[in-house]
C-alpha positions in Angstrom: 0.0 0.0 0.0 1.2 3.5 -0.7 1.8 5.7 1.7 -0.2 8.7 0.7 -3.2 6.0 -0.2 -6.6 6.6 1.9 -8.0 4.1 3.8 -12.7 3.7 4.1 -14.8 1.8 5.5 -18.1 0.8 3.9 -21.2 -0.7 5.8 -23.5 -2.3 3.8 -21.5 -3.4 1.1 -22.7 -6.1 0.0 -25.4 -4.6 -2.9 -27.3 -1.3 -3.6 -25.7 1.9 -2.2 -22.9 0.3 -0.5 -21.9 -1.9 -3.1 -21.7 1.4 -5.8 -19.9 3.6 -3.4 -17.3 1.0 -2.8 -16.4 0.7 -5.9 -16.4 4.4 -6.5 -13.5 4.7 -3.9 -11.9 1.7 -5.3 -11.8 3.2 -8.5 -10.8 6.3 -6.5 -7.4 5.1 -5.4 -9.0 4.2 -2.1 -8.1 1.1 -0.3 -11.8 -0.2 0.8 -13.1 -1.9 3.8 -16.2 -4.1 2.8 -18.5 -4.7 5.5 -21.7 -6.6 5.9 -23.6 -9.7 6.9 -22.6 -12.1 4.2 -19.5 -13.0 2.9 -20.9 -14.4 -0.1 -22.4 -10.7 -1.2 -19.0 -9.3 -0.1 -17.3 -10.9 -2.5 -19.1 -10.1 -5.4 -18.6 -6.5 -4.6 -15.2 -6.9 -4.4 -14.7 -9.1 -8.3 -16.9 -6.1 -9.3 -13.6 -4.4 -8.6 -11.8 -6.0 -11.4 -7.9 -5.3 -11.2 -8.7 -2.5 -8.3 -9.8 -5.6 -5.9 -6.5 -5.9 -4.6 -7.4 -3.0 -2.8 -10.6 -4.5 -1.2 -10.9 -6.0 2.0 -14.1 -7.9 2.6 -15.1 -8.4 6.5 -18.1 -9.9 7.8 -19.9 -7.8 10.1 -23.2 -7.3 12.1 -23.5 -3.2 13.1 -25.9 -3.8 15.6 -23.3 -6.1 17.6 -21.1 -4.2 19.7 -18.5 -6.8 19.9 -18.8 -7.6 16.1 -18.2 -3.5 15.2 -15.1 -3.4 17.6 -13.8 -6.7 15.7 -14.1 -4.7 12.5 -12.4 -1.6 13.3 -9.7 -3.8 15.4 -9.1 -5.5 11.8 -9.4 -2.8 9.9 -6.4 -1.1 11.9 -4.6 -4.1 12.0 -4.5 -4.1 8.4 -4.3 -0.3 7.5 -3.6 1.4 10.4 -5.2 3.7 10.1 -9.0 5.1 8.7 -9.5 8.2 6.5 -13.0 7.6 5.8 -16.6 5.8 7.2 -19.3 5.5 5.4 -22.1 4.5 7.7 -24.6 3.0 5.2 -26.2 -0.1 6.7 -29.9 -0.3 6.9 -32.8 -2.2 7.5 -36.4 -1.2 7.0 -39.3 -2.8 8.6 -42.5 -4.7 6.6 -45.2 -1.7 5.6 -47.7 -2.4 8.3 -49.5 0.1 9.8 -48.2 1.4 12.8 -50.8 0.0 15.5 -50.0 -3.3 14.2 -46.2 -3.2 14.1 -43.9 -5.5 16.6 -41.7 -4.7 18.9 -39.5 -6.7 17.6 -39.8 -5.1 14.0 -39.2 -1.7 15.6 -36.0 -2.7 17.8 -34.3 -4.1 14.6 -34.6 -1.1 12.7 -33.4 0.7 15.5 -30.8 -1.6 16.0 -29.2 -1.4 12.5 -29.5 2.2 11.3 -29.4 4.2 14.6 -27.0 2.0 16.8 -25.3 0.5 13.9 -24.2 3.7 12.9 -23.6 4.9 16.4 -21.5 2.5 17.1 -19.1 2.4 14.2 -18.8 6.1 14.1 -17.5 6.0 18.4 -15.4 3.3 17.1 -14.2 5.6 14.4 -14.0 8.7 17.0 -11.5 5.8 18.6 -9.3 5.5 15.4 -9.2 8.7 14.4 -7.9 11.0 17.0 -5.2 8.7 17.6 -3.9 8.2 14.3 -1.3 10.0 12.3 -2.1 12.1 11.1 -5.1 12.7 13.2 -8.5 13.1 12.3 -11.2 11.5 9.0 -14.5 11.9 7.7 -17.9 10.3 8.2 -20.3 10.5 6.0 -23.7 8.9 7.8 -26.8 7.8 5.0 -30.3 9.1 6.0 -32.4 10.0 3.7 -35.5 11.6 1.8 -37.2 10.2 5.1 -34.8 12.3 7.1 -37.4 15.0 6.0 -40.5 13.6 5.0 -42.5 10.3 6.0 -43.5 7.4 3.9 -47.1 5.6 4.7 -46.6 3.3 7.2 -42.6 3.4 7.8 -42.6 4.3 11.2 -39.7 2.9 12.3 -37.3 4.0 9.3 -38.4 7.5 9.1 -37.7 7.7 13.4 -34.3 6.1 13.1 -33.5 8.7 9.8 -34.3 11.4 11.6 -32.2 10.4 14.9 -29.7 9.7 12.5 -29.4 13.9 11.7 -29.4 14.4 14.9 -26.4 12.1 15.3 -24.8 13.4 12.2 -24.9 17.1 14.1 -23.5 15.7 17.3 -21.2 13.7 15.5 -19.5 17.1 13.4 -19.9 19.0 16.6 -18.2 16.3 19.0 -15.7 15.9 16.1 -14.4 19.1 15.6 -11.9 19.3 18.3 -10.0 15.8 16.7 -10.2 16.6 13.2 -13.0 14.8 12.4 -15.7 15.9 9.7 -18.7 14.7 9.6 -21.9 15.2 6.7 -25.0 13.1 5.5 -26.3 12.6 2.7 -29.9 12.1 1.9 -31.0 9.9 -1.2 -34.7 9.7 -3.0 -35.0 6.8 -5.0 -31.9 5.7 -5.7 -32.5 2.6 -7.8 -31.5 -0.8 -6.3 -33.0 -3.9 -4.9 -34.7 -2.0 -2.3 -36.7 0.4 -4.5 -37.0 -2.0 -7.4 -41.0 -2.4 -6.2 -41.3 1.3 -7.2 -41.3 0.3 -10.3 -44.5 -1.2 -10.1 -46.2 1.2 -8.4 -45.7 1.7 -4.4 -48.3 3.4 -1.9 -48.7 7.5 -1.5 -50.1 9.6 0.9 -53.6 10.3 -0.5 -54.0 6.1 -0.1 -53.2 5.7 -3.7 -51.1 3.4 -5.8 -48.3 5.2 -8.3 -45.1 4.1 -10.1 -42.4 6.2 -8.7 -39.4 7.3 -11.0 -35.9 6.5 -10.1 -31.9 7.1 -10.2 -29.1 5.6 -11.4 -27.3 4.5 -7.9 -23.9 5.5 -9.5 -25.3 9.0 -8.9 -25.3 8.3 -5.0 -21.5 7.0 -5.5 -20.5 10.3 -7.1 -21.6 12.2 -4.7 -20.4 10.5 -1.8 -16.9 11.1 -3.7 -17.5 14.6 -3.6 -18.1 14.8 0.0 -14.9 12.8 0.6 -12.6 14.2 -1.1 -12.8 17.4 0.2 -10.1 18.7 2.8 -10.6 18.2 6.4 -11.2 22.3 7.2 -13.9 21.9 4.6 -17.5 19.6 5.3 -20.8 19.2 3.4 -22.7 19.2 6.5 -26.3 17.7 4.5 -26.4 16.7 0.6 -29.7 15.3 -0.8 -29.8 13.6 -3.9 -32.6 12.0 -5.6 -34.7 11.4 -8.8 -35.5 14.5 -10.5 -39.2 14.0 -10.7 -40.4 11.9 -7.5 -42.5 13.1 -5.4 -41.1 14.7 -2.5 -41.2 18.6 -3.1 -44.1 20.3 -3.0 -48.0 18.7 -2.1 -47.8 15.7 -4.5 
C-alpha cells in the first residue's frame, strides 16, 4: 500500500448503495473496507472491482453487535492502520404495516441497525481517528428523503433517519476538536433492490397506488466522492440527492 493511499470503511456493502460507493472509492485510489452480513455478497462486490480488488478487504460484520463492530475496526487497523473515511450505510427497514399493528421486535431491529449501527461504528471511528497520524477523518452517515419527509406506514425507518441527523450534528460537533468531519447525505429513490417495487407502483399519501421514478445508484456513489474528497477544514454538513421528478417537493 502507498503511503499517501486513503484508507474507508463501507457498511453495507454487500449490494445497492454500499456496493456502488465502494467501488467508486476503489476506483478512486481508495483502499476499501467491505462490511456486511454475508461474505458471499461481499465478494461479489469486491470481483466487481476488477484489477482494483486488490485493494478490497471484505469483513463480515453485524452493526448492531457491539462486539462484532469493535472486531471490524480492530481488523481494519490491524491491516491499514489507520481510517480516513466511514461510510455509515447499513440499513434495514421494517415490513409496511401500519403502525398500531407493528412489533416490537420489528421496531428494535430497525433501531438496532440504522441508529446503533451507525452509532456504534462512528465512536469506534472517533476511537481510530484521533489517535492516528495524522489525526482526524470523515464520516459520511446515509439518512435519507425520510430524514425530512415520511413514507405511509414506515414508522420505524423515518424515526431512526431522523435520529440519524441528529447524530450526524452531534457527531460534526463532537468531532471538531480531533479533526474529524462529519456530513449526510440524503438519497430519493436511488434505484437498487430496495426500490426495485417502485417500479410497479408503491403506496402514497392520498392512499393511492403510483409508479415512482428512479436514479441511477452510480449518482449516489459520485456524490459520496465529492463529500470525501474534500479537505478536512472543509465539510458538506447535508447533501440530498434523488430522482429529479419523484414526489417529495411540493404537495404531490
Amino acid at each position: 500500500m502507498a503511503d499517501n493511499t486513503k484508507i474507508a470503511l463501507v457498511t453495507g456493502a454487500g449490494s445497492g448503495i454500499g456496493r456502488a460507493t465502494a467501488l467508486a472509492l476503489l476506483r478512486e485510489g481508495y483502499s476499501v473496507v467491505l462490511a456486511g452480513r454475508h461474505a458471499e455478497t461481499l465478494e461479489r462486490t469486491a470481483a466487481g472491482a476488477g484489477p482494483d480488488a486488490a485493494r478490497a478487504l471484505p469483513l463480515v460484520a453485524d452493526v448492531s453487535d457491539p462486539q462484532s463492530v469493535q472486531r471490524l475496526f480492530e481488523k481494519t487497523k490491524a491491516a491499514f492502520g489507520r481510517l480516513d473515511l466511514l461510510f455509515n450505510n447499513a440499513g434495514a427497514g421494517a415490513p409496511p404495516l401500519p403502525l398500531e399493528e407493528l412489533t416490537i421486535e420489528q421496531w428494535r431491529r430497525v433501531v438496532d441497525v440504522n441508529l446503533t449501527g451507525a452509532f456504534l461504528c462512528t465512536q469506534a471511528a472517533f476511537r481510530l481517528m484521533k489517535e492516528q497520524s495524522p489525526r482526524g477523518g470523515r464520516i459520511i452517515n446515509n439518512g435519507s428523503i425520510s430524514a425530512h419527509a415520511p413514507r405511509p406506514n414506515s414508522a420505524p425507518y423515518t424515526a431512526t433517519k431522523h435520529a440519524i441527523s441528529g447524530l450526524t450534528k452531534s457527531t460534526a460537533l463532537d468531532g471538531r476538536k480531533y479533526d474529524i468531519a462529519c456530513g449526510q447525505i440524503d438519497i430519493g429513490n436511488a434505484a437498487t433492490d430496495m426500490t426495485a417495487r417502485m417500479q410497479q407502483g408503491i403506496l402514497q399519501a392520498n392512499g393511492e397506488i403510483a409508479v415512482e421514478p428512479t436514479m441511477d445508484v452510480d449518482n449516489v456513489a459520485r456524490a459520496v466522492i465529492y463529500m470525501a474528497s474534500l479537505p478536512l477544514d472543509a465539510n458538506v454538513l447535508f447533501l440530498t440527492v434523488m430522482a429529479t421528478k419523484m414526489p417529495f417537493v411540493g404537495r404531490g
